[in-house]
C-alpha positions in Angstrom: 34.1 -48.6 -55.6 33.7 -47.3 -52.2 35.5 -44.1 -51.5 38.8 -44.2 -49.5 40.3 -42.4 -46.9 43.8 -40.6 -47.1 46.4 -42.2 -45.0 47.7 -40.3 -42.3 51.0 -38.9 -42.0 52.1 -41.0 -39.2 50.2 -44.4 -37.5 50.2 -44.9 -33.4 50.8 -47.5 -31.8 47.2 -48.2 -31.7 46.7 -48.4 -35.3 49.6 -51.0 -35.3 47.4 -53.5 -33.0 43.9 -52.7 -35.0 46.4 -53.6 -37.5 47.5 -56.8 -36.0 43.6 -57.6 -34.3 42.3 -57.4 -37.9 44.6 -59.7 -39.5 43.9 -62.4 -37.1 40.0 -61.5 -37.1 40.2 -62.4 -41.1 42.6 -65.4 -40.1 39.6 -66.8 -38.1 37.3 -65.7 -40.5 38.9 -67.7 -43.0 39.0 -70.9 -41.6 35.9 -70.6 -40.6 34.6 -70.0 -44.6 36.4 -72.6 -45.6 35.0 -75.1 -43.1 32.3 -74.1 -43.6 32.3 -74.0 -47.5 34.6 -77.5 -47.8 31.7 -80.0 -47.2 29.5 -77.6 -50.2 32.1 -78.1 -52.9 32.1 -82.1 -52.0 28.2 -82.1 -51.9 28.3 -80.8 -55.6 30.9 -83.1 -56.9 29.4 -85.9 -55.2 26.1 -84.9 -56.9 26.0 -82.6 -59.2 22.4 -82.1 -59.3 22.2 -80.5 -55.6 25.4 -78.8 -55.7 24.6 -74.6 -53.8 25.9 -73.0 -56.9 24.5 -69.5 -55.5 27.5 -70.1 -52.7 30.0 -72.1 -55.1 29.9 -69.1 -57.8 30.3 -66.8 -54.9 33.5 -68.2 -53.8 35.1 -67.0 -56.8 33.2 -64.1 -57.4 33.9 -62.4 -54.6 37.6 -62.8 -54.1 38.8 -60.6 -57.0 36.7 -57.7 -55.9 37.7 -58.4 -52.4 41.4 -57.5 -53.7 40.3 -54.9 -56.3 39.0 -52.7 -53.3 41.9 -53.5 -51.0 44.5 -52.5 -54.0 42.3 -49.4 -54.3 41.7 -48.5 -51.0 45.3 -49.0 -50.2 46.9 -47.1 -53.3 46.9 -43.5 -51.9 49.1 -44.6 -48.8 51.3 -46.6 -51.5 51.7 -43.3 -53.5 52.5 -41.5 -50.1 55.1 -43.8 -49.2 56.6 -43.4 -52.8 56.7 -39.5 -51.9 58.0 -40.2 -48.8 61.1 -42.3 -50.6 61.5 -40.0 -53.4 61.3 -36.8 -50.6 64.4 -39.0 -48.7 66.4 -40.1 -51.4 66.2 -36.5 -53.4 67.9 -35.2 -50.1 70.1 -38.0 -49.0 72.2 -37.2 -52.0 72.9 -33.5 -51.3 75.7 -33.5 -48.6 75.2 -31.3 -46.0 78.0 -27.9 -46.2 77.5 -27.5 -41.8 76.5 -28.6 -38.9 76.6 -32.3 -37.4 79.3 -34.1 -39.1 77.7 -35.5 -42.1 77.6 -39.4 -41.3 75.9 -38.7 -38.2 73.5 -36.6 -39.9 72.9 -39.1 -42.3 72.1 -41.7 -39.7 69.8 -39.4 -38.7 68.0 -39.0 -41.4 68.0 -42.6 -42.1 66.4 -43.2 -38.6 63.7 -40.3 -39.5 63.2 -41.3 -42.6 62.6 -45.4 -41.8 60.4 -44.6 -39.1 58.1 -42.6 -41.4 57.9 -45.5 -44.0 57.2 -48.0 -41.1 54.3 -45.5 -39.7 53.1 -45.2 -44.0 53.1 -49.1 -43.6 51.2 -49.7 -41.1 48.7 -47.6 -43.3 48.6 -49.4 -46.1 48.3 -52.2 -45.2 45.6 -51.5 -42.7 43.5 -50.1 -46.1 44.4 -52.6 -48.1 43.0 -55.3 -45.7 39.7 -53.6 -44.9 37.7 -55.2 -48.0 39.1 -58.4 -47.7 38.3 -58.2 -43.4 34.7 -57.0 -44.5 34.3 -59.6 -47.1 35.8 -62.7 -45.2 33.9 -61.8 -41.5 30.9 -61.0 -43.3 30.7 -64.7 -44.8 32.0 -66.3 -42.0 28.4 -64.7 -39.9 26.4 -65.6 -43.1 27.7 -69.1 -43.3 27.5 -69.2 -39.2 30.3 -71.4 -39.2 31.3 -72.1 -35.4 34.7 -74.1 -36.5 
């Protein structure tokens, strides 16, 4: 498996729409697949004989690895964000002995501590979706389906 990256400790706004352009870029590359790969599996049930099993085995081939390499490439930003919870909730159970009153310090914390999971979000999924972007463009140019 390829090697993966380690999520950064916080995502921009910019890596929220590469997040956002990406998922519709495998949207479009999907339907376009599937267009282009609906007419193949009705050629080889309507005859058997000329049936493109190189492309009909690939459709299933490919989709577990597809997901095998996003669940990898997307586990070390899963494990940061279960840091990030465990980090939170170890110290959202101490109450605090000074300083702000304690319910506003709280909410602060809360605030902080959301904002960091939404930022470890965005990097997950942005990993985990990689392979499957790769994988799904990547047929959609070698099918050069225009649908």
């Amino acid at each position: 498996m390829p090697r993966t990256r380690r999520p950064r400790s916080k995502a921009t706004a910019a890596d929220a729409f590469v997040l956002a352009t990406t998922s519709a870029e495998l949207a479009l590359a999907s339907l376009r697949v599937v267009n282009a790969r609906t007419p193949m599996i009705a050629q080889a049930i309507h005859d058997p004989a000329r049936g493109n099993y190189a492309e009909l085995t690939r459709m299933v081939s490919e989709k577990p690895l597809a997901f095998a390499r996003g669940a990898h490439a997307a586990g070390p930003a899963w494990l940061a964000m279960a840091a990030e919870s465990n980090r939170y909730l170890t110290q959202a159970w101490k109450a605090p002995s000074w300083g702000l009153d304690p319910a506003l310090d709280a909410s602060f914390g809360a605030l902080a501590f959301w904002g960091r999971m939404m930022s470890l979000g965005v990097a997950w999924q942005s990993a985990m979706l990689a392979p499957l972007h790769a994988a799904a463009t990547a047929n959609a140019r070698r099918l050069g389906s225009r649908s």
